[in-house]
mmCIF file as gemmi writes it, N, C-alpha and C atoms, coordinates in Angstrom:
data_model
loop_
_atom_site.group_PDB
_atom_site.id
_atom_site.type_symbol
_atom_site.label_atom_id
_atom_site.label_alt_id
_atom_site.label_comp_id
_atom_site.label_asym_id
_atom_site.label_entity_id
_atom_site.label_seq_id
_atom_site.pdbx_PDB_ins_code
_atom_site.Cartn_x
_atom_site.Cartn_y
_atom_site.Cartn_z
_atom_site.occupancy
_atom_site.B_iso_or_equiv
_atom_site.pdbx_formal_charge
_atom_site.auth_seq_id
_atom_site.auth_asym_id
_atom_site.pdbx_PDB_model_num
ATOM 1 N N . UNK Axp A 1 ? -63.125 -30.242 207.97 1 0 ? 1 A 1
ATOM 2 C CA . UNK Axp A 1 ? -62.034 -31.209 208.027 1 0 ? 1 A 1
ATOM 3 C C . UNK Axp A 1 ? -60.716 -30.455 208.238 1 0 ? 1 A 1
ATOM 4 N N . UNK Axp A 2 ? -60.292 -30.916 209.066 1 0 ? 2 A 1
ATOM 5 C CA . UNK Axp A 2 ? -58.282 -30.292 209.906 1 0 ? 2 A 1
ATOM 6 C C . UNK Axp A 2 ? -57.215 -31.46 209.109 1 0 ? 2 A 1
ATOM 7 N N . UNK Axp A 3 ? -56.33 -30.553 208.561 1 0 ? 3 A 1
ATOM 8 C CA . UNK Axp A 3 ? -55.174 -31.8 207.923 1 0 ? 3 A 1
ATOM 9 C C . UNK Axp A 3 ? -54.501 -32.267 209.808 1 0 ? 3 A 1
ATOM 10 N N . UNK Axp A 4 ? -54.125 -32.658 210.176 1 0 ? 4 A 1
ATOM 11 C CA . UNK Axp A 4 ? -52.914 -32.875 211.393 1 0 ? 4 A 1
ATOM 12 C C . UNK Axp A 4 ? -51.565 -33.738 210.902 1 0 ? 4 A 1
ATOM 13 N N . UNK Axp A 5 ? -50.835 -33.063 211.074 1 0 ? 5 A 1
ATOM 14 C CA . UNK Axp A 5 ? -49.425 -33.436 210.896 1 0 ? 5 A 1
ATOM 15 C C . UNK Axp A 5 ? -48.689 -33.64 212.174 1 0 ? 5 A 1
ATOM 16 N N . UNK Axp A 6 ? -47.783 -35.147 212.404 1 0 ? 6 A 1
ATOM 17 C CA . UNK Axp A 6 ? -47.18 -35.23 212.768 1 0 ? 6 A 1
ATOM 18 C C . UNK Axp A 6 ? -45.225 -35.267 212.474 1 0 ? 6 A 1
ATOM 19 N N . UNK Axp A 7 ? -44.33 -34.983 213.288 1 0 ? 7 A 1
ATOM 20 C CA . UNK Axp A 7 ? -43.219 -34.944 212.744 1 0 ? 7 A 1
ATOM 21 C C . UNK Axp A 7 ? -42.1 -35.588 213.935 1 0 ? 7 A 1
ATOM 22 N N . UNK Axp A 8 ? -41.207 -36.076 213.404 1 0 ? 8 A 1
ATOM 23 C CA . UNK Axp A 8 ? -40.209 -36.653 214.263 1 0 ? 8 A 1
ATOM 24 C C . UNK Axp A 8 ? -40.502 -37.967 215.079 1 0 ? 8 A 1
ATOM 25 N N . UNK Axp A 9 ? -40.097 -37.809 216.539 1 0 ? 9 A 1
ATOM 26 C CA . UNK Axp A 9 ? -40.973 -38.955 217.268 1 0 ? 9 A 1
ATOM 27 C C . UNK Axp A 9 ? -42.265 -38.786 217.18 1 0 ? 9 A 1
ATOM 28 N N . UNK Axp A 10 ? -42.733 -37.45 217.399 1 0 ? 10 A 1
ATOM 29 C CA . UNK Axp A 10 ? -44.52 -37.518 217.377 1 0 ? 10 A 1
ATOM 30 C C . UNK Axp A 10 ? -45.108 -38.568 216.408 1 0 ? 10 A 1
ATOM 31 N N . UNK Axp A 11 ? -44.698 -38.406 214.971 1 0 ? 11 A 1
ATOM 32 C CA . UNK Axp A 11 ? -44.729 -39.092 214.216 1 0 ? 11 A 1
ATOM 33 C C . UNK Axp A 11 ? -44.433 -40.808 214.461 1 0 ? 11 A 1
ATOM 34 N N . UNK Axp A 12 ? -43.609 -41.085 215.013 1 0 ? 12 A 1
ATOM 35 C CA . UNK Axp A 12 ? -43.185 -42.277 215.321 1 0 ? 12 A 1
ATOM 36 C C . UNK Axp A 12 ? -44.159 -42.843 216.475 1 0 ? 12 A 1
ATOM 37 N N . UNK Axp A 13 ? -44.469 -42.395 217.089 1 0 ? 13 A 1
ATOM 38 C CA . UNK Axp A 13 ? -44.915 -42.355 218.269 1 0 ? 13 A 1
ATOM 39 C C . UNK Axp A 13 ? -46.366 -42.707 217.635 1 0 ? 13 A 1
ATOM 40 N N . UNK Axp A 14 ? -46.942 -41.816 217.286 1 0 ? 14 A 1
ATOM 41 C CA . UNK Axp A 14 ? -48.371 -42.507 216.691 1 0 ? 14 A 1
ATOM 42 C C . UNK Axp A 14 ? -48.603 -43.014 215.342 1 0 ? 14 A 1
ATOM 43 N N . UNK Axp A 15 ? -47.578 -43.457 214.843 1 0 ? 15 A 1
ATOM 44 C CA . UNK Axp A 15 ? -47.295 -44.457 213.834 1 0 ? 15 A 1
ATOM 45 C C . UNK Axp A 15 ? -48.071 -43.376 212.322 1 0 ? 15 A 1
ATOM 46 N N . UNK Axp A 16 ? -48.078 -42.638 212.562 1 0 ? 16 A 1
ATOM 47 C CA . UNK Axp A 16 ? -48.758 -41.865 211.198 1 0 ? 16 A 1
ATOM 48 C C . UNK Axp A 16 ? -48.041 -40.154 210.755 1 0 ? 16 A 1
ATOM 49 N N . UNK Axp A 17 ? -47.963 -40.12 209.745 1 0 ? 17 A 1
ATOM 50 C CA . UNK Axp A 17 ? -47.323 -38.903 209.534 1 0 ? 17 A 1
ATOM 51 C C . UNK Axp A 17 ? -47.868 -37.588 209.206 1 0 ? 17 A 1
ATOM 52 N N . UNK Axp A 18 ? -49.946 -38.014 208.767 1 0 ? 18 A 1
ATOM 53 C CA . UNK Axp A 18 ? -50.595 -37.332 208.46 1 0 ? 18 A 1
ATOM 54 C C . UNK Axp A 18 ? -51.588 -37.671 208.874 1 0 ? 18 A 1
ATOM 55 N N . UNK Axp A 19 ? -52.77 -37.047 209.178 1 0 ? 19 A 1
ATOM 56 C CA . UNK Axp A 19 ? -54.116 -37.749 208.938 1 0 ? 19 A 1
ATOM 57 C C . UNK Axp A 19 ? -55.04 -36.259 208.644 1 0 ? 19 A 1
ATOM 58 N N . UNK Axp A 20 ? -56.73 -36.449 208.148 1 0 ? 20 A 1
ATOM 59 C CA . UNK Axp A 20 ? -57.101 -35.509 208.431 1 0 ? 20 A 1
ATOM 60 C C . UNK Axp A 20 ? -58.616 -36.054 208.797 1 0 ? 20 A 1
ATOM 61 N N . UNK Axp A 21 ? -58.93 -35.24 209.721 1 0 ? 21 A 1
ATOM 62 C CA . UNK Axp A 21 ? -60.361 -35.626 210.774 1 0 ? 21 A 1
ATOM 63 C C . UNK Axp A 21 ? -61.076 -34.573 210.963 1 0 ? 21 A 1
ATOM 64 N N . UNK Axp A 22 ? -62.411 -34.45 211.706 1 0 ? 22 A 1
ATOM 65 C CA . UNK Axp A 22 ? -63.591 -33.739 211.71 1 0 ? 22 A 1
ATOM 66 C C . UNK Axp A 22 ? -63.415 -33.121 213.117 1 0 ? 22 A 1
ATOM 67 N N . UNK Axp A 23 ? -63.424 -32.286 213.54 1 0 ? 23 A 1
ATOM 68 C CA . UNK Axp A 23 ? -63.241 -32.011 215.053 1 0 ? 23 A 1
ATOM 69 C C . UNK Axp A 23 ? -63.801 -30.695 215.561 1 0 ? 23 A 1
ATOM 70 N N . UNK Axp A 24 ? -64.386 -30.636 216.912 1 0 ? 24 A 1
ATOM 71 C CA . UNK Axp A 24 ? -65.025 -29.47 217.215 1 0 ? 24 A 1
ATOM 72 C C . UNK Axp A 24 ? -64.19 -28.584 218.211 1 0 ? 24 A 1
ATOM 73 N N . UNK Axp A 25 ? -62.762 -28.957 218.274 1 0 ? 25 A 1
ATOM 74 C CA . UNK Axp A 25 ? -61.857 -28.595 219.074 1 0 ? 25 A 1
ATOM 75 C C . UNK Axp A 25 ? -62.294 -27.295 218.939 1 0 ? 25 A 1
ATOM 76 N N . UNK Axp A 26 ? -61.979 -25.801 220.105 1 0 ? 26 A 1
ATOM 77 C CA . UNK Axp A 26 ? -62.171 -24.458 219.981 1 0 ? 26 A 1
ATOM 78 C C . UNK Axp A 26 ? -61.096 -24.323 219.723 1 0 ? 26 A 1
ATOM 79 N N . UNK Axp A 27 ? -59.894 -25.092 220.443 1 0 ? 27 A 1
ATOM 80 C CA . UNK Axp A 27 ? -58.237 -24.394 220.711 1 0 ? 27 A 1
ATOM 81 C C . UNK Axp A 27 ? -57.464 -25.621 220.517 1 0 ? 27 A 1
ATOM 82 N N . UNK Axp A 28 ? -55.903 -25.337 220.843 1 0 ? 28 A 1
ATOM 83 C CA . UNK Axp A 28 ? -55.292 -26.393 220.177 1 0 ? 28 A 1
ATOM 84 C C . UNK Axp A 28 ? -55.002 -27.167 221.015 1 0 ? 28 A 1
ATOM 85 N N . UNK Axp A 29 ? -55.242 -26.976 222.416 1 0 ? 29 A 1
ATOM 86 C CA . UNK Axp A 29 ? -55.501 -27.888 223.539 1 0 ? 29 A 1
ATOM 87 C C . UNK Axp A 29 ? -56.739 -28.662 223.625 1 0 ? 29 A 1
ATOM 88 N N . UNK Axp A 30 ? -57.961 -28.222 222.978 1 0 ? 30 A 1
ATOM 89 C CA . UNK Axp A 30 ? -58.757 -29.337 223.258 1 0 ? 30 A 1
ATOM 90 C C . UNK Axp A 30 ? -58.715 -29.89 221.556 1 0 ? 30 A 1
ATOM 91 N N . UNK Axp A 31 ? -57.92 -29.697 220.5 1 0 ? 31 A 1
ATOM 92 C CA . UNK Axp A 31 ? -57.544 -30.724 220.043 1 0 ? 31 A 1
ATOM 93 C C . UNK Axp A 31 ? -56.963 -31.8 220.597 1 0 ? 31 A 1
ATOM 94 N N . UNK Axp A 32 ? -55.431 -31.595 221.056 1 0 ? 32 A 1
ATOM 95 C CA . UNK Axp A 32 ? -54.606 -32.584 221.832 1 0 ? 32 A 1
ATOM 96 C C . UNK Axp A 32 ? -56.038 -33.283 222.71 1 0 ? 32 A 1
ATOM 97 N N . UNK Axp A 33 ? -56.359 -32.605 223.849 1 0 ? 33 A 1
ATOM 98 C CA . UNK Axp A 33 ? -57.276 -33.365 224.426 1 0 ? 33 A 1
ATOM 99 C C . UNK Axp A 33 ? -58.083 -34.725 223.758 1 0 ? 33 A 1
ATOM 100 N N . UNK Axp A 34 ? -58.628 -34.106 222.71 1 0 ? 34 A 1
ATOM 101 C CA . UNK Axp A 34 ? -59.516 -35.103 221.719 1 0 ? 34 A 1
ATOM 102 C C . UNK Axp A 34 ? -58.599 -36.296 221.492 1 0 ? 34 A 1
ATOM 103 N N . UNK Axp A 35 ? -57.341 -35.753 220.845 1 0 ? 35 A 1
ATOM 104 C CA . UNK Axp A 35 ? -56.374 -36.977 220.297 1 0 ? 35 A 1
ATOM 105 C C . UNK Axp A 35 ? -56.178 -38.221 221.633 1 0 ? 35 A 1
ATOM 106 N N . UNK Axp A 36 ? -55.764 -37.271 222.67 1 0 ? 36 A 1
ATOM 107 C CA . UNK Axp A 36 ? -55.013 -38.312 224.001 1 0 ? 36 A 1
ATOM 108 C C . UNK Axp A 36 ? -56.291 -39.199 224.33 1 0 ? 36 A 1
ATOM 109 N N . UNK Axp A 37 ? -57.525 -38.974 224.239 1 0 ? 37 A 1
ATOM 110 C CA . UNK Axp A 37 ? -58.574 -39.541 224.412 1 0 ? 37 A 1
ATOM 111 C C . UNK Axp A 37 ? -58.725 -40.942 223.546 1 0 ? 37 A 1
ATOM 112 N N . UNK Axp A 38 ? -58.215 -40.31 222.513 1 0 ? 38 A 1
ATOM 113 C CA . UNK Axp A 38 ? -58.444 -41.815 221.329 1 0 ? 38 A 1
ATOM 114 C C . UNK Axp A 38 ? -57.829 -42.933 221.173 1 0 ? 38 A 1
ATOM 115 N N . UNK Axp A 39 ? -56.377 -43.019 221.584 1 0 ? 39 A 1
ATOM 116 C CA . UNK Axp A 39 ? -55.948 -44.389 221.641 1 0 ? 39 A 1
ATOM 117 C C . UNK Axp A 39 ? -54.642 -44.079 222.849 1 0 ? 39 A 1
ATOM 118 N N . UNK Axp A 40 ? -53.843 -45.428 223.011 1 0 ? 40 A 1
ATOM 119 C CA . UNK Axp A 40 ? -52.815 -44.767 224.076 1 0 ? 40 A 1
ATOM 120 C C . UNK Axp A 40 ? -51.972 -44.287 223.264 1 0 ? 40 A 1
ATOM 121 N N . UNK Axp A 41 ? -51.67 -44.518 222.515 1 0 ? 41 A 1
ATOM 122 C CA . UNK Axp A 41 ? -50.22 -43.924 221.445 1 0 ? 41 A 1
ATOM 123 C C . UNK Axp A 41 ? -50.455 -42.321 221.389 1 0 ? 41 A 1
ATOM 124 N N . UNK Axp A 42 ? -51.751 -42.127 221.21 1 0 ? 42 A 1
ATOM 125 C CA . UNK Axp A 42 ? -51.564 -40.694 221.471 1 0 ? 42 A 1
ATOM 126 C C . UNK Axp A 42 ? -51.771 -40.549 222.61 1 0 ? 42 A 1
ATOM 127 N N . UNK Axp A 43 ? -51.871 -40.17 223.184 1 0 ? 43 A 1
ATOM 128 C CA . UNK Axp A 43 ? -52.09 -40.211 224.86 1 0 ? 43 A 1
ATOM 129 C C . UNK Axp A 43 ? -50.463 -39.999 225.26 1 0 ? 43 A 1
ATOM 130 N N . UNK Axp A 44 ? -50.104 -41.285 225.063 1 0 ? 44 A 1
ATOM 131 C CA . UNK Axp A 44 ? -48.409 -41.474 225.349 1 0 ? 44 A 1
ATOM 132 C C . UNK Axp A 44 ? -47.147 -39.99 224.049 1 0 ? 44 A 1
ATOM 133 N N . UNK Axp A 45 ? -47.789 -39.503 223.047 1 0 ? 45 A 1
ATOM 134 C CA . UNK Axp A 45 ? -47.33 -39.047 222.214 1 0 ? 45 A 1
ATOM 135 C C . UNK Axp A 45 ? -47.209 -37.087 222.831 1 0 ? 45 A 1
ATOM 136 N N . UNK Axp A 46 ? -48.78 -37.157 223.353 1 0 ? 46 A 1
ATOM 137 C CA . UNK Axp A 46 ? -49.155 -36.164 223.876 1 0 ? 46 A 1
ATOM 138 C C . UNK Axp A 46 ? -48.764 -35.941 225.927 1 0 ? 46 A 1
ATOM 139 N N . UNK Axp A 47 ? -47.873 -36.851 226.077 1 0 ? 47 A 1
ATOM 140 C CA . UNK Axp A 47 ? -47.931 -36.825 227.389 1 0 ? 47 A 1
ATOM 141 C C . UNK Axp A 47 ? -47.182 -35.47 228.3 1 0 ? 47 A 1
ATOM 142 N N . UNK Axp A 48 ? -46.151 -34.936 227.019 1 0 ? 48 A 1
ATOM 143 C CA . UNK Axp A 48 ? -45.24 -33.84 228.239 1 0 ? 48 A 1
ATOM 144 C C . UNK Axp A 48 ? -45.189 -32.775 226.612 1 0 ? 48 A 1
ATOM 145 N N . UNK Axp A 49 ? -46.671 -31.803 226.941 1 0 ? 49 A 1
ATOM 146 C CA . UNK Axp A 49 ? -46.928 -30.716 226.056 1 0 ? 49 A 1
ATOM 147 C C . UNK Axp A 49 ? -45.316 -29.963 225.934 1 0 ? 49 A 1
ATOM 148 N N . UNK Axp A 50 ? -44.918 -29.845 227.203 1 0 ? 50 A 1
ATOM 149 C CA . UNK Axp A 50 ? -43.174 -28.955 227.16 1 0 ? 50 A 1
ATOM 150 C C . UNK Axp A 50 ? -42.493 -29.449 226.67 1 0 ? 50 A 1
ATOM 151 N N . UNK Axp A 51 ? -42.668 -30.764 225.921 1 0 ? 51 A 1
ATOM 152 C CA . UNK Axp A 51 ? -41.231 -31.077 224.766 1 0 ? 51 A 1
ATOM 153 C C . UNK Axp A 51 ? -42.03 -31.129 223.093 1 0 ? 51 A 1
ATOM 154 N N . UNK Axp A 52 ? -42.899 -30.458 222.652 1 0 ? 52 A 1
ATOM 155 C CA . UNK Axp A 52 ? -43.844 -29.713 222.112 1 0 ? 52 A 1
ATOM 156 C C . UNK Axp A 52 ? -44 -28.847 221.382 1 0 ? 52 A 1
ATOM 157 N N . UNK Axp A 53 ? -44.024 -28.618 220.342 1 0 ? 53 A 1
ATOM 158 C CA . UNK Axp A 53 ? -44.378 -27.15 219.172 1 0 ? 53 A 1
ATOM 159 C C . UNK Axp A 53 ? -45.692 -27.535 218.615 1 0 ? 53 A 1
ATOM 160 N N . UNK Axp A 54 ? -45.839 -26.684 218.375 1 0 ? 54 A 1
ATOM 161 C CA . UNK Axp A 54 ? -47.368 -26.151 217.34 1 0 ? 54 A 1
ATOM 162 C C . UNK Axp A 54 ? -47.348 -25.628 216.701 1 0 ? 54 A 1
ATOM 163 N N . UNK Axp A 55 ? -47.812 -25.361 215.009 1 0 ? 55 A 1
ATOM 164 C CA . UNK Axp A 55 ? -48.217 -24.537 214.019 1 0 ? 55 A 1
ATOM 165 C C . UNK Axp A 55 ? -49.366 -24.801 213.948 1 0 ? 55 A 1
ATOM 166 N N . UNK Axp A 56 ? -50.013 -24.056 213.424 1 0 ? 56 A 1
ATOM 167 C CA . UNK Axp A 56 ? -51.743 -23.364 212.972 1 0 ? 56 A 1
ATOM 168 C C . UNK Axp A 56 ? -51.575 -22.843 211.106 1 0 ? 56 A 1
ATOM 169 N N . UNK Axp A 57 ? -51.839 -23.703 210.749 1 0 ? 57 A 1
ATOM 170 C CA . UNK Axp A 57 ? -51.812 -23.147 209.294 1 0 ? 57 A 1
ATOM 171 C C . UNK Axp A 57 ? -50.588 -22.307 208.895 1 0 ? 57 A 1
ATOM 172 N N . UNK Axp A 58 ? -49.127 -23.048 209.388 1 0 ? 58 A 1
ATOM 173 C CA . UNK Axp A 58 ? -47.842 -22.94 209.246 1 0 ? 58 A 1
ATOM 174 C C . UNK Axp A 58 ? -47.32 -21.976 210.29 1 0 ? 58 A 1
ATOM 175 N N . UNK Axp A 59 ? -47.953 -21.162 211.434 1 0 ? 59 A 1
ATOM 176 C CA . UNK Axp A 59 ? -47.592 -20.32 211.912 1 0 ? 59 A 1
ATOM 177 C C . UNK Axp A 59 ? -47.49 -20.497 213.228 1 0 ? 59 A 1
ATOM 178 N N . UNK Axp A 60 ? -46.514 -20.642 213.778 1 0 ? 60 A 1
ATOM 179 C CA . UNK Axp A 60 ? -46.379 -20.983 215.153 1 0 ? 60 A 1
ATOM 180 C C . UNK Axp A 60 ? -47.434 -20.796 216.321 1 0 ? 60 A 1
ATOM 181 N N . UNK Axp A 61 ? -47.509 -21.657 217.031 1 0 ? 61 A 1
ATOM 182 C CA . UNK Axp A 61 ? -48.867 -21.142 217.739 1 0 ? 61 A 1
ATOM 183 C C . UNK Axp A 61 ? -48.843 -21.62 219.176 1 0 ? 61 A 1
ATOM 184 N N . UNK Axp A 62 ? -49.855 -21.723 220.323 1 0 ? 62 A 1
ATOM 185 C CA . UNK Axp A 62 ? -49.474 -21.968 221.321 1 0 ? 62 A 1
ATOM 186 C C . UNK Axp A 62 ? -50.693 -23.024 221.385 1 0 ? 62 A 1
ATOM 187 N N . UNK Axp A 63 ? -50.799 -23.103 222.918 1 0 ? 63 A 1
ATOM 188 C CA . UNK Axp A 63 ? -52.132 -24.214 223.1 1 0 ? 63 A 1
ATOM 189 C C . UNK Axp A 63 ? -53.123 -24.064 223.089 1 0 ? 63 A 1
ATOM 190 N N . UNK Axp A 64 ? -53.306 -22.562 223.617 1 0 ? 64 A 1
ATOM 191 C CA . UNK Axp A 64 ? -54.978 -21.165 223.3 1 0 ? 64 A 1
ATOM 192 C C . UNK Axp A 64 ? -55.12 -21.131 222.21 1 0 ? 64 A 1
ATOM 193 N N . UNK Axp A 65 ? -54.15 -21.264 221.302 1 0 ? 65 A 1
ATOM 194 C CA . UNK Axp A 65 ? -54.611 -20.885 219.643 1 0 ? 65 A 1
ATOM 195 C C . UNK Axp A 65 ? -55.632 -20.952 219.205 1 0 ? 65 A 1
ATOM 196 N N . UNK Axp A 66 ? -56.467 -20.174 218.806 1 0 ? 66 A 1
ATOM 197 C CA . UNK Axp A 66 ? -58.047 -20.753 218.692 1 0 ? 66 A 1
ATOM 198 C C . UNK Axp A 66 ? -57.738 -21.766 216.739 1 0 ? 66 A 1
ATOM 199 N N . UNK Axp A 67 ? -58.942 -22.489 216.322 1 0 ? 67 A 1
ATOM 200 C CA . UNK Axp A 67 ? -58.913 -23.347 215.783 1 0 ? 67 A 1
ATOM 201 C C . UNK Axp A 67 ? -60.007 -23.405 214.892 1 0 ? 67 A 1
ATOM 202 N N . UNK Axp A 68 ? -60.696 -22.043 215.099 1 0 ? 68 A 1
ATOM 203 C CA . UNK Axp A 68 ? -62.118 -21.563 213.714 1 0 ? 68 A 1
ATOM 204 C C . UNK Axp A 68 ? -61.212 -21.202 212.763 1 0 ? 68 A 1
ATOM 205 N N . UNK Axp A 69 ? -61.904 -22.207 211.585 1 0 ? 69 A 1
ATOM 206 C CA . UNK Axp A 69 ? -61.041 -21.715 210.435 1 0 ? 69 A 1
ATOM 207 C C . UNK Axp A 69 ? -59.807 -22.313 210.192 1 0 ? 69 A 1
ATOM 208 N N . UNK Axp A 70 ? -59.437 -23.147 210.764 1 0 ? 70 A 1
ATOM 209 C CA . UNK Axp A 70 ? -57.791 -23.195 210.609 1 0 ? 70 A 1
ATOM 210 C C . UNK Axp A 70 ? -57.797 -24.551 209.983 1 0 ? 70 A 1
ATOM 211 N N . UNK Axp A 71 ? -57.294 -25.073 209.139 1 0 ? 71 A 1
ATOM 212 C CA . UNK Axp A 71 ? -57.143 -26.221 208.261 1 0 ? 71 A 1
ATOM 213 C C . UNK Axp A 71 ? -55.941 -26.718 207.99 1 0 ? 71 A 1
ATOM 214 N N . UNK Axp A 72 ? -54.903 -26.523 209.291 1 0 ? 72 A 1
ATOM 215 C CA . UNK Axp A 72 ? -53.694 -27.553 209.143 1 0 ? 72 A 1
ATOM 216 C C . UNK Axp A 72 ? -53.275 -27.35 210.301 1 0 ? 72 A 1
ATOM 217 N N . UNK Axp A 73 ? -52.606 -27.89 211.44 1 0 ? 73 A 1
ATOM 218 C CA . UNK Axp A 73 ? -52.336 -28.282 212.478 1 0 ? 73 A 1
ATOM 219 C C . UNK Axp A 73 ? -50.891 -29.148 212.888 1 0 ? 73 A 1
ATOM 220 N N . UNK Axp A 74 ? -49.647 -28.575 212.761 1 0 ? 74 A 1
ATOM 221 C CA . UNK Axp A 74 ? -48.62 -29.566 212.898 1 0 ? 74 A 1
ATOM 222 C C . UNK Axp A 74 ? -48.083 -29.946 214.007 1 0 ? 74 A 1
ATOM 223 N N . UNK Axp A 75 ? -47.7 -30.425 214.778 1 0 ? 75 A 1
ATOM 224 C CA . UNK Axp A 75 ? -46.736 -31.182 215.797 1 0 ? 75 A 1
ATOM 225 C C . UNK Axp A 75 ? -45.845 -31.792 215.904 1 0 ? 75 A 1
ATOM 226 N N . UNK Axp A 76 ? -44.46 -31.013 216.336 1 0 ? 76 A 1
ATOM 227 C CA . UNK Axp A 76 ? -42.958 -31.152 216.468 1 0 ? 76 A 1
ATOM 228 C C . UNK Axp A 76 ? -42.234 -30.936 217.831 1 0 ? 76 A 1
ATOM 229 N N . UNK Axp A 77 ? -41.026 -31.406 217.796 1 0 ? 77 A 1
ATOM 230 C CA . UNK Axp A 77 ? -40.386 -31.534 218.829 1 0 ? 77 A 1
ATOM 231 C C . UNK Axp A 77 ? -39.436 -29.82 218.712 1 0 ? 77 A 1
ATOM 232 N N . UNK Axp A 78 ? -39.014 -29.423 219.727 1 0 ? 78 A 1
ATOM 233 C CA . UNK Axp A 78 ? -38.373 -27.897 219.425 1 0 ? 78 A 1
ATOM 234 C C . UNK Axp A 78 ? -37.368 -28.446 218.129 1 0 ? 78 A 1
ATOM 235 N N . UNK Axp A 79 ? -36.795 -27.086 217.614 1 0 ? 79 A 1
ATOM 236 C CA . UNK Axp A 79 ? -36.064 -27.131 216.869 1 0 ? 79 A 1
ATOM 237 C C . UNK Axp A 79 ? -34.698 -26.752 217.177 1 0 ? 79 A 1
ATOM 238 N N . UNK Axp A 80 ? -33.41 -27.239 217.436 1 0 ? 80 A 1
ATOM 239 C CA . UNK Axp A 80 ? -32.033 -26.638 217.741 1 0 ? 80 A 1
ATOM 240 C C . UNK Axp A 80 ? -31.413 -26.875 216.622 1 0 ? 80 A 1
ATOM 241 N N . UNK Axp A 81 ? -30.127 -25.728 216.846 1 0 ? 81 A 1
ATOM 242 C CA . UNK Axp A 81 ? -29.345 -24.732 215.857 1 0 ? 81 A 1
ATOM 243 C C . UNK Axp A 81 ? -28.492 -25.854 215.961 1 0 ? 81 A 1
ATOM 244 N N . UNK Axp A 82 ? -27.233 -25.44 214.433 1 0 ? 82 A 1
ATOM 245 C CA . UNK Axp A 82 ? -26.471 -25.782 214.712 1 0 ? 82 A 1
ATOM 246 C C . UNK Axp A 82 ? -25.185 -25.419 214.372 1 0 ? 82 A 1
């Protein structure tokens, strides 16, 4: 079981702020993949990866990130200074 966290619009966007699910994703792209598959909200949430962050068990990560082992998964919009 993967916690997945959403934050900001992502969050808004697929109406949930947490969930946690069973998944055979390898990487953190065929997570997303899995998600955009499941309803349109994600689909529509997941549509432009380049406005996009990732953590892997709090640690920044990319879309290769592999996903053995890893038990939290977040998704955010970049972060600016101020």
């Amino acid at each position: 079981m993967m916690d997945i966290l959403y934050f900001a619009w992502v969050r808004e966007r697929i109406g949930l702020p947490r969930e946690t699910l069973r998944t055979d994703a390898e990487t953190v792209q065929d997570l997303v993949d899995e998600l955009r598959a499941r309803e349109a909200r994600y689909d529509m949430a997941f549509s432009d990866l380049a406005a996009l962050r990732v953590a892997v068990d709090q640690e920044l990560a990319d879309w290769q990130t592999p996903l053995s082992g890893a038990r939290e998964v977040a998704f955010f919009p970049p972060m600016t200074g101020g």
